[in-house]
C-alpha positions as a Python dict, from the first residue, in 0.01 Angstrom:
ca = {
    (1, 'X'): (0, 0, 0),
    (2, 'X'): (371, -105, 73),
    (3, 'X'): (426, 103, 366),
    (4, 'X'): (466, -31, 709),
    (5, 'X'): (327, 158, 981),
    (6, 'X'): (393, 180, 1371),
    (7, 'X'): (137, -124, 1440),
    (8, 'X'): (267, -311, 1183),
    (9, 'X'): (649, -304, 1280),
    (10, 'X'): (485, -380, 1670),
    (11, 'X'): (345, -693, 1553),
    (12, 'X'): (612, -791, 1376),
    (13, 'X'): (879, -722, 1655),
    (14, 'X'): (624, -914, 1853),
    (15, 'X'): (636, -1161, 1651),
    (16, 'X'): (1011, -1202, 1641),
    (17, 'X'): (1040, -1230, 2026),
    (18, 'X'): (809, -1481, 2098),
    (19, 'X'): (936, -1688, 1821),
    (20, 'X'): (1357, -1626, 1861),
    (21, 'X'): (1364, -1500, 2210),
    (22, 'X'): (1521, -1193, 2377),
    (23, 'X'): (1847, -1322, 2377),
    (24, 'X'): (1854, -1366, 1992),
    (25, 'X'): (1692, -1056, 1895),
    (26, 'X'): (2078, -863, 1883),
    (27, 'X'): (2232, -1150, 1680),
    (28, 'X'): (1968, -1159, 1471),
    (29, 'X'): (1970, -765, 1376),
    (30, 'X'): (2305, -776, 1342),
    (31, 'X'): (2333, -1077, 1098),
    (32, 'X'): (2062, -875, 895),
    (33, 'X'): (2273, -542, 919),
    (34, 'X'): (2594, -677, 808),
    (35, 'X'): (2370, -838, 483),
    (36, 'X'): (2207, -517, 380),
    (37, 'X'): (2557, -326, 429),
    (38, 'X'): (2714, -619, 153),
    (39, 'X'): (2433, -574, -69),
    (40, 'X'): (2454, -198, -69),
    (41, 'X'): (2852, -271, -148),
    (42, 'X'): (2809, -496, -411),
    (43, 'X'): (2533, -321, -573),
    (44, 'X'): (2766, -1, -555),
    (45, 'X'): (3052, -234, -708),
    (46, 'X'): (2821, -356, -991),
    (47, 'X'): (2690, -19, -1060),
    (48, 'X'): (3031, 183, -1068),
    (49, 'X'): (3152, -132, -1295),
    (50, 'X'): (2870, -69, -1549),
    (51, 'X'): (2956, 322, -1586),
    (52, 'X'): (3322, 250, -1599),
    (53, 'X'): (3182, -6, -1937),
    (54, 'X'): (2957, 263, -2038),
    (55, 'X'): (3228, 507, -2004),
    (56, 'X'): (3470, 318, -2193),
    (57, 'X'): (3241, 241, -2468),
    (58, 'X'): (3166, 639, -2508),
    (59, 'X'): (3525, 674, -2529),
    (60, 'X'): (3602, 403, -2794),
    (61, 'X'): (3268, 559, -3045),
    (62, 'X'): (3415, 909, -2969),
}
C-alpha cells in the first residue's frame, strides 16, 4: 500500500487530460515543479536553521 504503479499513474494522467486539456497539461506540471522545488528549499532552510540552533546550544552547554 502507498505505491503507485504504471496503471495507476495511466489513469491518473488520463484523468488529467480529459479534465484540463492538452494544452494545459505543461502549465500545469510546471506550476507543480516550481512548488515542490520551494518546498524542498524551504524545508532545507528550516532544517539547516534548526542545526545551526542545535549547534549553538551545544556550544553555549560546552
Amino acid at each position: 500500500m502507498g505505491r503507485i504503479g504504471f496503471q495507476e499513474l495511466l489513469i491518473v494522467f488520463g484523468l488529467a487530460l480529459l479534465i484540463f486539456g492538452p494544452s494545459k497539461l505543461p502549465e500545469i506540471g510546471k506550476s507543480l515543479g516550481r512548488g515542490i522545488r520551494e518546498f524542498k528549499q524551504t524545508s532545507k532552510e528550516i532544517k539547516d536553521s534548526v542545526s545551526l540552533e542545535d549547534n549553538d546550544e551545544d556550544k553555549k552547554n560546552s
